[in-house]
Backbone as a chain_set.jsonl record, in Angstrom:
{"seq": "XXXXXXXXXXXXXXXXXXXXXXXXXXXXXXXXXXXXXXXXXXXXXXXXXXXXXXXXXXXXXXXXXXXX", "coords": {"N": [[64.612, -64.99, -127.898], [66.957, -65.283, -130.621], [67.281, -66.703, -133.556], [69.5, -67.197, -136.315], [70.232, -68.458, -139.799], [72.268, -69.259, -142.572], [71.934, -69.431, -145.964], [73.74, -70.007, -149.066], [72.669, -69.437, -152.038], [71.646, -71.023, -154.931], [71.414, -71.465, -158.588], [68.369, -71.729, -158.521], [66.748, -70.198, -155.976], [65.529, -71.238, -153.11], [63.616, -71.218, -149.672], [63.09, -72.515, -146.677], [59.7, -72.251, -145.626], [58.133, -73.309, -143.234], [56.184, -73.828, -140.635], [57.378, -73.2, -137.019], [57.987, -75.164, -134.161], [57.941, -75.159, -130.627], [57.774, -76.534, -128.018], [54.889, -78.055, -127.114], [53.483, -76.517, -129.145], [52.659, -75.329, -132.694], [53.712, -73.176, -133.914], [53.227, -70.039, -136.489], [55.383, -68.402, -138.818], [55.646, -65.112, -138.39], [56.029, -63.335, -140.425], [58.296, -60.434, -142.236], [57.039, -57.416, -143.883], [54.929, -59.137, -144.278], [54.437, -61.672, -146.253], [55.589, -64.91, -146.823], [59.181, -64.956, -147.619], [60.869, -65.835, -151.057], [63.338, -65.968, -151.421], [66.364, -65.656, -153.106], [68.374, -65.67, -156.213], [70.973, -67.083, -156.754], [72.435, -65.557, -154.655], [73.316, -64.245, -151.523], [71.791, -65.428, -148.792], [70.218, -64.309, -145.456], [68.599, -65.949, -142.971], [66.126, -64.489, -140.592], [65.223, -65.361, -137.024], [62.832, -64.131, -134.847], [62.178, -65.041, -131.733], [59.893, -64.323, -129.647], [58.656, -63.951, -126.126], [55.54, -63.31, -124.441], [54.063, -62.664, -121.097], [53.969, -65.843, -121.149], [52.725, -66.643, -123.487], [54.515, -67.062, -126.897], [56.026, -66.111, -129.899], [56.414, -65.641, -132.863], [58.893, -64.013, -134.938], [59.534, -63.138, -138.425], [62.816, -62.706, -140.796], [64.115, -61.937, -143.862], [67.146, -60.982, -145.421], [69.203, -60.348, -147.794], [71.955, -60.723, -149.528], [75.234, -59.743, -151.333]], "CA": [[65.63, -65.778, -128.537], [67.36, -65.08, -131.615], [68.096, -67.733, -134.505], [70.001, -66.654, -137.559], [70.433, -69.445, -140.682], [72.976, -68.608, -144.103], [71.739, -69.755, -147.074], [74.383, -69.556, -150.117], [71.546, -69.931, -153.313], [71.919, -71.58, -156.269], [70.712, -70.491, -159.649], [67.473, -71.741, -158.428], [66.978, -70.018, -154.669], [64.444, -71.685, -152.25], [64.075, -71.286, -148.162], [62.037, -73.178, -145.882], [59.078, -71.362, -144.459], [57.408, -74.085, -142.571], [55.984, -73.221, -138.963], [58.073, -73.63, -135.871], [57.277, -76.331, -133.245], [58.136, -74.851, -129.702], [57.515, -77.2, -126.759], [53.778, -78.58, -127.918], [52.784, -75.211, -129.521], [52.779, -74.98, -133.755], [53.665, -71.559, -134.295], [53.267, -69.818, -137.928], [55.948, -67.284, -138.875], [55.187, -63.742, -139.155], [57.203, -62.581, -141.918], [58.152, -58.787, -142.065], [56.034, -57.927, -145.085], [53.534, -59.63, -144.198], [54.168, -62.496, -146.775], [56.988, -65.018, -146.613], [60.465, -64.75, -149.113], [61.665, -66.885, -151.414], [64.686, -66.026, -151.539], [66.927, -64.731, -153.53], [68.751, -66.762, -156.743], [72.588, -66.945, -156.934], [72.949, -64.85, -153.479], [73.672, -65.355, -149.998], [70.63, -64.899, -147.657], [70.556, -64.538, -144.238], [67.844, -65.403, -142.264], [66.574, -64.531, -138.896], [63.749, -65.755, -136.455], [63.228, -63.889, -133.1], [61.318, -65.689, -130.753], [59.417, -63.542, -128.248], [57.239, -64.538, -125.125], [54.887, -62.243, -123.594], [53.144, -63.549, -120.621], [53.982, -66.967, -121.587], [52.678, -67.207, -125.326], [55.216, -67.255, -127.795], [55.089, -65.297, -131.388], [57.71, -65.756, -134.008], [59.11, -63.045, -136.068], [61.178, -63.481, -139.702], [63.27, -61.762, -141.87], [65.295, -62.397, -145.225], [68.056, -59.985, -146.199], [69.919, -61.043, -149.096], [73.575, -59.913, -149.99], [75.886, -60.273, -152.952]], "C": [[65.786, -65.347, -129.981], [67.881, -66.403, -132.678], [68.811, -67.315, -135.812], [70.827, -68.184, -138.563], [71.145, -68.403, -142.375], [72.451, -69.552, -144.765], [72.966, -69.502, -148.034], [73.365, -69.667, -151.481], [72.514, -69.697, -153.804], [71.34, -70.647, -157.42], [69.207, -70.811, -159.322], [66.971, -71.566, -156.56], [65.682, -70.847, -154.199], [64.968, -71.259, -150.906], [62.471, -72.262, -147.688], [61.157, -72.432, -144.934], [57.576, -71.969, -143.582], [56.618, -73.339, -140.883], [56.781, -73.541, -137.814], [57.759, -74.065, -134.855], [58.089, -75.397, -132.189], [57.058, -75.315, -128.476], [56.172, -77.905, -127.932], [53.226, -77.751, -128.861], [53.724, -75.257, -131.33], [52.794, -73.615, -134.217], [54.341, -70.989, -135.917], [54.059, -68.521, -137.473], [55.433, -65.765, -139.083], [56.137, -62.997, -139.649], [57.147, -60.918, -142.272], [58.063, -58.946, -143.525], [55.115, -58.12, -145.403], [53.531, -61.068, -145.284], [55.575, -63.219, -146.439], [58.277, -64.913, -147.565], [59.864, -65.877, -149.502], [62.449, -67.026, -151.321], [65.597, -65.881, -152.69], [68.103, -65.389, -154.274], [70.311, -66.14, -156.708], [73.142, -65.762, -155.893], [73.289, -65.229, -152.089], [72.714, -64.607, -149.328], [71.008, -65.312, -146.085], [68.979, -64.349, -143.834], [66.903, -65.782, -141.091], [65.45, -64.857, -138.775], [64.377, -65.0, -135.003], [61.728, -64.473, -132.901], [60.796, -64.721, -129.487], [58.338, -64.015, -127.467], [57.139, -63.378, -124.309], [54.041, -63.099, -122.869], [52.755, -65.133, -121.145], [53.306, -67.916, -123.008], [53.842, -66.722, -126.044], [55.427, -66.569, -129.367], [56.58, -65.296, -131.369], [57.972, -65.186, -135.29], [59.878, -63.317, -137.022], [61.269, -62.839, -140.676], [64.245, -62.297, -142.361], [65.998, -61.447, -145.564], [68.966, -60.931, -147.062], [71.25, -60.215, -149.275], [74.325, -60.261, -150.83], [75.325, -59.8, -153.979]], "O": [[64.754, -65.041, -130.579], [68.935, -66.981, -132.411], [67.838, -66.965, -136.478], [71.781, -68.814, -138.107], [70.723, -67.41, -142.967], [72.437, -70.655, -144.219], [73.391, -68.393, -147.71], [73.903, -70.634, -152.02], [73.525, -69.004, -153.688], [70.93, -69.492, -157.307], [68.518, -70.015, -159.961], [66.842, -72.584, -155.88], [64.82, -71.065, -155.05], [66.148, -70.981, -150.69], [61.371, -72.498, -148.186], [61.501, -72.032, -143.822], [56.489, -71.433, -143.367], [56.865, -72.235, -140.398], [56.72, -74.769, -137.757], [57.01, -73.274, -134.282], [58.991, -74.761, -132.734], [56.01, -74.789, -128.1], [56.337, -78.178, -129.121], [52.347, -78.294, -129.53], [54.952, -75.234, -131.419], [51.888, -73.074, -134.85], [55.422, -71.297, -136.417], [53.85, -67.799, -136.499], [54.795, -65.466, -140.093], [56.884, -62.146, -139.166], [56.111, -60.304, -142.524], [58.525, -59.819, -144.26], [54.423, -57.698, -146.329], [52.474, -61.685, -145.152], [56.528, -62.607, -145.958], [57.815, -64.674, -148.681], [59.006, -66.615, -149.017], [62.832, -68.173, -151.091], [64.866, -66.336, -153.57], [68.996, -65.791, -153.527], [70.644, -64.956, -156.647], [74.131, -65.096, -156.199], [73.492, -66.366, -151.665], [72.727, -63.379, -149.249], [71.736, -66.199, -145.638], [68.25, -63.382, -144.056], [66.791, -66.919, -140.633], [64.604, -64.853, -139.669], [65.436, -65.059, -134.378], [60.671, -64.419, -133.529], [61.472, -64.536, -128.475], [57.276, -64.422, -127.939], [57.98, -62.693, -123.727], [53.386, -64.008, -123.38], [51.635, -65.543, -121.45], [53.336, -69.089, -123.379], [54.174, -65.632, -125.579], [54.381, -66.784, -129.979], [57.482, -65.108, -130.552], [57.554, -65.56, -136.386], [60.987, -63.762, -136.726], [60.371, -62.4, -141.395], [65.111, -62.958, -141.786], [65.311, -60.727, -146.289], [69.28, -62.101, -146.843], [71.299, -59.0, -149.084], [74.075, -61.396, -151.234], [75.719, -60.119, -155.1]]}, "num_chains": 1, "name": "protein.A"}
């Protein structure tokens, strides 16, 4: 599964990089990088979560590109 969220930032950018609940299962992002954004002030971010299940566990990938 694919999710994709726009941000427009302000002069002060933030994103939410909480963990993602799927069914009973708390799953922590893994952020390409290795750490998560912030995000990116007075721009427009875009950004994505893929959801992949292998053999029925779950693992959740994310990425911030920024534009403007």
């Amino acid at each position: 599964m694919l999710f994709r969220s726009y941000i427009d930032q302000g002069a002060s950018a933030n994103i939410t990089t909480s963990n993602v609940l799927i069914g009973a299962a708390n799953l922590a992002i893994n952020w390409q990088g290795g750490s998560a954004p912030s995000g990116t002030a007075s721009k427009k971010d875009i950004v994505t979560l893929s959801i992949i299940n292998v053999n029925g566990a779950n693992t959740v990938f994310g990425q911030l590109v920024s534009f403007g």
